[in-house]
C-alpha positions, 0 to 999 in steps of 0.5 A, a space after each residue: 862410862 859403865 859402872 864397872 870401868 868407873 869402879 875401877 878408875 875410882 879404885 886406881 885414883 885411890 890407889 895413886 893418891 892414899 899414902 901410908 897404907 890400908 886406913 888411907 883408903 877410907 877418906 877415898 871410899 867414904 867419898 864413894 859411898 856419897 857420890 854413889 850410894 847406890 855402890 855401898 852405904 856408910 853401914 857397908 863400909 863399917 862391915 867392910 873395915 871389920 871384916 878387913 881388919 878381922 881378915 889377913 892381909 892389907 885393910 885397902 886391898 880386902 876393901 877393894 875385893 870385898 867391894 869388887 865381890 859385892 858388886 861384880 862378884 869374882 871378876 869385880 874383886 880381881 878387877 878392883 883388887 888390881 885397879 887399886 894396888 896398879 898405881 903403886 906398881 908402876 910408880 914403884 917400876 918408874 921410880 926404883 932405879 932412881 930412888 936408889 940413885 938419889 935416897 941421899 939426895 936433900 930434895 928426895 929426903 925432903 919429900 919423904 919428910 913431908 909426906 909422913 904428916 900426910 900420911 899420919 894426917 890420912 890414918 887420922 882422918 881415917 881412924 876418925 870417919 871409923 870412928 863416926 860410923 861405927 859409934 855415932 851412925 845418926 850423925 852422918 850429915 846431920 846436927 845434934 840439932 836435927 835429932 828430935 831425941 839424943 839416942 838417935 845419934 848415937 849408937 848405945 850399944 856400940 859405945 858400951 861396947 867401945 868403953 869395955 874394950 877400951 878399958 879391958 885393954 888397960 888392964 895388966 891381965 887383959 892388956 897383953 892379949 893377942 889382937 885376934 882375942 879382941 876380935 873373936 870377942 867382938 865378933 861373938 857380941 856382935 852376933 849375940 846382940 845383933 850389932 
């Protein structure tokens, strides 16, 4: 199968199986990235999530044409692009009529229920494989133990800079601040010191 049409099956699979929106994605493209490192390494995904975070629209589908682009260029990131938002269509299609019928039917309201923890779980899981790359990029398949010093572990800048947003997001004076505030701030820091 050429890697073109594995790209895209990838990005349908993603697509059929991340609940609760964009950050679901990331467990998906994070498996990927090992399976086929030579598409994107765990560095691209963290630009990928600045730049989707930084970017409008959905996170999932700015990764998927920020990927498509990367590696076919225009007809990658339509091909991607679509391959990951065909699931939910046609799900959406097949299940609209009868989802109307039954919304209050006990075994549909069931399943609703139980797939908010999954999707609550997936963000989770998410939000914390972001968090490792971003903050700790030595620790990608390694120990503590494999490190013959400390900082190769973790990224120092990084985390000065995580420990000053967070507290500036506490503060009375910074904490009602437009989210785009943080990430033009961001942004600059990352180019000044060459993040």
């Amino acid at each position: 199968m050429s890697t073109f049409l594995l790209l895209c099956l990838n990005f349908f699979k993603t697509g059929l199986f991340a609940v609760g929106g964009g950050l679901a994605t990331l467990p998906f493209i994070n498996d990927m990235s090992n399976a086929h490192p030579d598409w994107f390494s765990k560095a691209d995904i963290a630009n990928m999530v600045a730049i989707s975070e930084s970017t409008p629209g959905p996170i999932g589908i700015n990764m998927a044409t920020y990927i498509g682009y990367h590696m076919y260029g225009i007809p990658g990131a339509v091909c991607v692009s679509l391959s990951l938002v065909l699931p939910a269509f046609l799900i959406m299609l097949a299940l609209t009529g009868i989802l109307h019928q039954y919304a209050e039917h006990p075994v549909v309201k069931s399943i609703f229920t139980a797939l908010r923890p999954a999707a609550v779980g997936l963000v989770a899981a998410a939000g914390f494989s972001v968090l490792l790359i971003a903050l700790f990029p030595g620790f990608e398949g390694s120990t503590v133990f494999d490190f013959p010093q400390l900082s190769g572990l973790f990224s120092w800048k990084a985390l000065a800079f995580f420990a000053v947003v967070a507290v500036c997001v506490q503060l009375p004076k910074l904490k009602d601040l437009h989210p785009i505030v943080y990430i033009a701030a961001a942004a600059v820091v990352g180019i000044v010191f060459q993040f």
